[in-house]
C-alpha positions as CSV (number, residue, x, y, z in Angstrom):
1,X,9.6,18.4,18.2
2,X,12.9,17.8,16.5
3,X,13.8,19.9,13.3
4,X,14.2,17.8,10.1
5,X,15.0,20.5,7.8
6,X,18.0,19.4,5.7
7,X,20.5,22.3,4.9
8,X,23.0,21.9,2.9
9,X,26.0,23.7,2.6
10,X,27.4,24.1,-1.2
11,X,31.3,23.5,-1.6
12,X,31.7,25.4,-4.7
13,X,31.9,29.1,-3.3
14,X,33.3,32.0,-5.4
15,X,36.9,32.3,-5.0
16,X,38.7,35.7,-5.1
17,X,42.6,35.4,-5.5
18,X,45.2,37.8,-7.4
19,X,47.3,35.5,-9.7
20,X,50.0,37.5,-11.4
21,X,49.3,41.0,-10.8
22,X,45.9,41.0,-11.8
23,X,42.5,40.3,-10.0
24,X,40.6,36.9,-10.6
25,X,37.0,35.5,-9.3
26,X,36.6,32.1,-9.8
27,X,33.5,30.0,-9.1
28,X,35.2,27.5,-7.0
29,X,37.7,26.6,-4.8
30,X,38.9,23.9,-7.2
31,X,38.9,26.3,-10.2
32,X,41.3,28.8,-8.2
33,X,43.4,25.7,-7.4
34,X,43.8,24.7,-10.8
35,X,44.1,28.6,-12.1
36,X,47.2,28.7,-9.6
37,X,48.5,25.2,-11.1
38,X,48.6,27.4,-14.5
39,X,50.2,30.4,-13.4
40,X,53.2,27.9,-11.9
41,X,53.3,26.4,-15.7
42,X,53.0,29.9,-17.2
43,X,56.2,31.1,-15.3
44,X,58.2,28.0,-15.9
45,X,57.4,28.5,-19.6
46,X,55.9,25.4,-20.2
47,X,52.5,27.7,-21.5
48,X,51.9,30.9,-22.7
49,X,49.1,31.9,-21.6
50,X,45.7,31.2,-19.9
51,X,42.9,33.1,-19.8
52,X,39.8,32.5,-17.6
53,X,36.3,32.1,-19.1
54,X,37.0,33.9,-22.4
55,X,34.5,32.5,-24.4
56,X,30.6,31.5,-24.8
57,X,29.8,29.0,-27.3
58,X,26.1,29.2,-28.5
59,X,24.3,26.1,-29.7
60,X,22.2,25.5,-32.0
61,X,18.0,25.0,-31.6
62,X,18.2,21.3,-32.0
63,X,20.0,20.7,-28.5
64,X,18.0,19.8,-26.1
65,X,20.4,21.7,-23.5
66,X,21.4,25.2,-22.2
67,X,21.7,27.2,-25.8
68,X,25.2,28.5,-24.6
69,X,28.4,27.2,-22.9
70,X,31.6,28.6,-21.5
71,X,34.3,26.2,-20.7
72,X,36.6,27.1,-17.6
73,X,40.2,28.1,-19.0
74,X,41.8,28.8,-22.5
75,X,45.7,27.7,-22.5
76,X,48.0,28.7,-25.1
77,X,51.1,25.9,-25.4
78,X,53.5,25.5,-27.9
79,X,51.9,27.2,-30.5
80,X,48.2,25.2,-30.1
81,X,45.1,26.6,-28.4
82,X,42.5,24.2,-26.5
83,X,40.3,25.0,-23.8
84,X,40.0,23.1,-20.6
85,X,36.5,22.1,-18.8
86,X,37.0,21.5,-14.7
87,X,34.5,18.9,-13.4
88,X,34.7,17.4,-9.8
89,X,31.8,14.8,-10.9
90,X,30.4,14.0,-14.2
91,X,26.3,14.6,-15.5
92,X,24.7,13.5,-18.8
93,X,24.1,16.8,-18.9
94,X,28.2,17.6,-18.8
95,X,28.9,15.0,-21.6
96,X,25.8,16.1,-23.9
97,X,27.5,20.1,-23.8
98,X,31.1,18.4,-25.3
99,X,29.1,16.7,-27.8
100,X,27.2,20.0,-28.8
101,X,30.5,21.2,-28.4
102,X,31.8,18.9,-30.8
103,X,28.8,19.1,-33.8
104,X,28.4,23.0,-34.2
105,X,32.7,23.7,-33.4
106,X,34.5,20.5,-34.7
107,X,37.8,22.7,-34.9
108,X,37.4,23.5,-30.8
109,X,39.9,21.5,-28.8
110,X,38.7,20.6,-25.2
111,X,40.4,18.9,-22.5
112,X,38.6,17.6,-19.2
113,X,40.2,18.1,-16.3
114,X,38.8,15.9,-13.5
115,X,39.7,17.1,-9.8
116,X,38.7,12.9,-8.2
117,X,40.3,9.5,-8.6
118,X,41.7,8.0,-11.7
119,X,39.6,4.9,-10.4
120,X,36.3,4.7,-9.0
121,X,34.0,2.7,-7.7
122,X,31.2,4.5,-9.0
123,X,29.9,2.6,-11.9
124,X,28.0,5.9,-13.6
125,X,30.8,8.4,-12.9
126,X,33.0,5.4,-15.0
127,X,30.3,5.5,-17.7
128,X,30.1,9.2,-17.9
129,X,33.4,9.3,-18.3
130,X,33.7,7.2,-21.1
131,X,31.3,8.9,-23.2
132,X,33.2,11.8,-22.6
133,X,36.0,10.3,-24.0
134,X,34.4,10.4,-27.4
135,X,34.0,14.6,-27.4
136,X,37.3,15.6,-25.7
137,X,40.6,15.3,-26.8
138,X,41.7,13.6,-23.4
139,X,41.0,13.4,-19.9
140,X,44.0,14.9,-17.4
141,X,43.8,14.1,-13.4
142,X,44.6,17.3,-11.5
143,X,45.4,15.9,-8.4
144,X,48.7,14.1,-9.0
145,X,49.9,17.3,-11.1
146,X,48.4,19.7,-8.3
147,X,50.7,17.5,-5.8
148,X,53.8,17.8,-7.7
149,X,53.4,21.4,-6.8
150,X,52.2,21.1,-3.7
151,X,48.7,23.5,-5.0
Protein backbone atom coordinates (compact mmCIF):
# COMPACT_ATOMS: atom_id res chain seq x y z
CA UNK A 1 0.00 0.00 0.00
CA UNK A 2 1.51 3.23 -1.13
CA UNK A 3 1.62 6.24 1.39
CA UNK A 4 -0.58 9.30 0.33
CA UNK A 5 0.18 11.51 3.08
CA UNK A 6 1.03 14.88 1.74
CA UNK A 7 3.84 16.76 3.72
CA UNK A 8 4.64 19.83 3.00
CA UNK A 9 7.55 21.60 3.73
CA UNK A 10 6.99 25.57 4.70
CA UNK A 11 9.56 28.03 2.96
CA UNK A 12 9.26 30.72 5.44
CA UNK A 13 11.71 29.43 8.23
CA UNK A 14 13.10 31.77 10.99
CA UNK A 15 16.16 33.39 9.94
CA UNK A 16 19.06 34.23 12.34
CA UNK A 17 21.64 36.76 10.83
CA UNK A 18 23.79 39.61 12.68
CA UNK A 19 23.37 42.80 10.54
CA UNK A 20 25.47 45.63 11.87
CA UNK A 21 26.84 44.52 15.12
CA UNK A 22 23.79 43.45 16.57
CA UNK A 23 21.69 40.12 16.55
CA UNK A 24 18.47 39.78 14.41
CA UNK A 25 15.62 36.81 14.02
CA UNK A 26 13.62 37.24 11.20
CA UNK A 27 10.61 35.08 10.25
CA UNK A 28 11.75 34.39 6.77
CA UNK A 29 14.27 34.04 4.49
CA UNK A 30 12.89 36.88 2.40
CA UNK A 31 12.54 39.21 5.38
CA UNK A 32 16.43 38.65 6.20
CA UNK A 33 17.03 39.37 2.43
CA UNK A 34 15.30 42.56 2.52
CA UNK A 35 16.64 43.48 6.25
CA UNK A 36 20.25 43.18 4.52
CA UNK A 37 18.96 45.30 1.36
CA UNK A 38 18.43 48.02 4.38
CA UNK A 39 21.48 47.87 6.12
CA UNK A 40 23.36 48.35 2.45
CA UNK A 41 20.99 51.75 2.18
CA UNK A 42 21.64 52.51 5.85
CA UNK A 43 25.51 52.71 5.24
CA UNK A 44 25.33 54.47 1.95
CA UNK A 45 23.18 57.09 3.82
CA UNK A 46 20.41 56.98 1.72
CA UNK A 47 18.25 56.05 5.38
CA UNK A 48 18.62 56.49 8.77
CA UNK A 49 17.49 53.97 10.26
CA UNK A 50 15.36 50.67 10.30
CA UNK A 51 14.09 48.98 12.94
CA UNK A 52 12.55 45.43 12.86
CA UNK A 53 9.05 44.78 14.12
CA UNK A 54 8.78 47.81 16.47
CA UNK A 55 5.31 48.20 16.71
CA UNK A 56 1.72 46.46 17.24
CA UNK A 57 -1.17 48.27 16.01
CA UNK A 58 -4.40 47.20 17.85
CA UNK A 59 -7.77 47.40 16.01
CA UNK A 60 -10.73 48.23 16.94
CA UNK A 61 -13.90 45.60 17.80
CA UNK A 62 -15.65 46.34 14.52
CA UNK A 63 -12.88 44.45 12.41
CA UNK A 64 -13.69 41.33 11.55
CA UNK A 65 -9.79 40.36 11.65
CA UNK A 66 -6.91 39.66 14.01
CA UNK A 67 -7.40 42.64 16.78
CA UNK A 68 -3.61 43.47 16.34
CA UNK A 69 -0.99 43.91 13.61
CA UNK A 70 2.73 44.47 13.30
CA UNK A 71 4.06 45.42 10.02
CA UNK A 72 7.73 44.08 9.10
CA UNK A 73 10.25 47.19 9.21
CA UNK A 74 10.16 50.89 10.29
CA UNK A 75 12.64 53.09 7.95
CA UNK A 76 13.54 56.46 8.82
CA UNK A 77 14.56 58.58 5.38
CA UNK A 78 15.00 62.03 4.96
CA UNK A 79 13.37 63.22 7.81
CA UNK A 80 9.82 60.93 7.10
CA UNK A 81 8.91 57.75 8.95
CA UNK A 82 6.72 54.93 7.13
CA UNK A 83 6.66 51.39 7.86
CA UNK A 84 7.10 48.70 5.27
CA UNK A 85 4.85 45.29 5.03
CA UNK A 86 6.86 42.25 3.11
CA UNK A 87 4.38 39.97 1.25
CA UNK A 88 5.55 37.13 -1.24
CA UNK A 89 1.67 36.61 -2.15
CA UNK A 90 -1.31 38.66 -1.38
CA UNK A 91 -4.71 37.43 0.91
CA UNK A 92 -8.10 39.39 1.46
CA UNK A 93 -7.03 38.89 4.61
CA UNK A 94 -3.51 40.99 3.94
CA UNK A 95 -5.43 43.97 2.20
CA UNK A 96 -8.40 44.09 4.95
CA UNK A 97 -5.27 44.68 7.80
CA UNK A 98 -3.99 47.98 5.58
CA UNK A 99 -7.46 49.14 5.43
CA UNK A 100 -7.85 48.67 9.35
CA UNK A 101 -4.64 50.08 9.12
CA UNK A 102 -5.86 52.96 7.37
CA UNK A 103 -9.39 53.74 9.45
CA UNK A 104 -8.13 53.63 13.17
CA UNK A 105 -4.18 55.22 12.12
CA UNK A 106 -4.84 57.57 9.00
CA UNK A 107 -1.47 59.41 9.91
CA UNK A 108 0.54 55.75 9.55
CA UNK A 109 2.43 55.52 6.31
CA UNK A 110 2.81 51.96 4.82
CA UNK A 111 4.66 50.74 1.93
CA UNK A 112 4.17 47.11 0.49
CA UNK A 113 6.96 45.52 -0.48
CA UNK A 114 6.27 42.63 -2.85
CA UNK A 115 9.20 39.86 -3.19
CA UNK A 116 7.31 38.34 -7.08
CA UNK A 117 6.83 39.75 -10.55
CA UNK A 118 5.72 43.17 -11.39
CA UNK A 119 3.41 41.12 -13.83
CA UNK A 120 1.43 38.20 -13.24
CA UNK A 121 -0.66 35.99 -14.63
CA UNK A 122 -2.54 35.40 -11.75
CA UNK A 123 -5.74 37.17 -12.12
CA UNK A 124 -6.48 37.38 -7.99
CA UNK A 125 -2.94 38.13 -6.90
CA UNK A 126 -3.63 41.31 -9.72
CA UNK A 127 -6.86 42.06 -7.88
CA UNK A 128 -5.45 41.91 -4.51
CA UNK A 129 -3.06 44.04 -5.40
CA UNK A 130 -5.11 46.63 -6.61
CA UNK A 131 -7.12 46.95 -3.58
CA UNK A 132 -4.10 47.39 -1.87
CA UNK A 133 -3.30 50.16 -3.75
CA UNK A 134 -6.05 52.10 -2.06
CA UNK A 135 -4.51 51.61 1.75
CA UNK A 136 -0.77 51.91 1.04
CA UNK A 137 1.10 54.64 -0.03
CA UNK A 138 2.80 52.61 -2.91
CA UNK A 139 3.87 49.26 -3.92
CA UNK A 140 7.93 48.76 -4.33
CA UNK A 141 9.29 45.31 -6.15
CA UNK A 142 12.24 44.06 -4.14
CA UNK A 143 13.63 41.94 -6.65
CA UNK A 144 15.07 44.41 -9.17
CA UNK A 145 16.50 46.58 -6.16
CA UNK A 146 17.70 43.26 -4.34
CA UNK A 147 19.58 42.60 -7.80
CA UNK A 148 21.26 45.90 -8.05
CA UNK A 149 22.94 44.67 -4.89
CA UNK A 150 23.36 41.42 -5.69
CA UNK A 151 21.15 40.44 -2.04
Amino acid sequence: MQDRTIHYQWRNKPEEIVIGGQKNKFKSQVEKRWALYLESLLKLGAIQSWEYEPKKFEFGERWRVRKQYTPDFFIREDGEEFYQEIKTSMRQVDVLRFRCLRADYPDVRIVLVIFGPEHTRKANQNRLRSNARKYVERIVFANPLLKQFGI
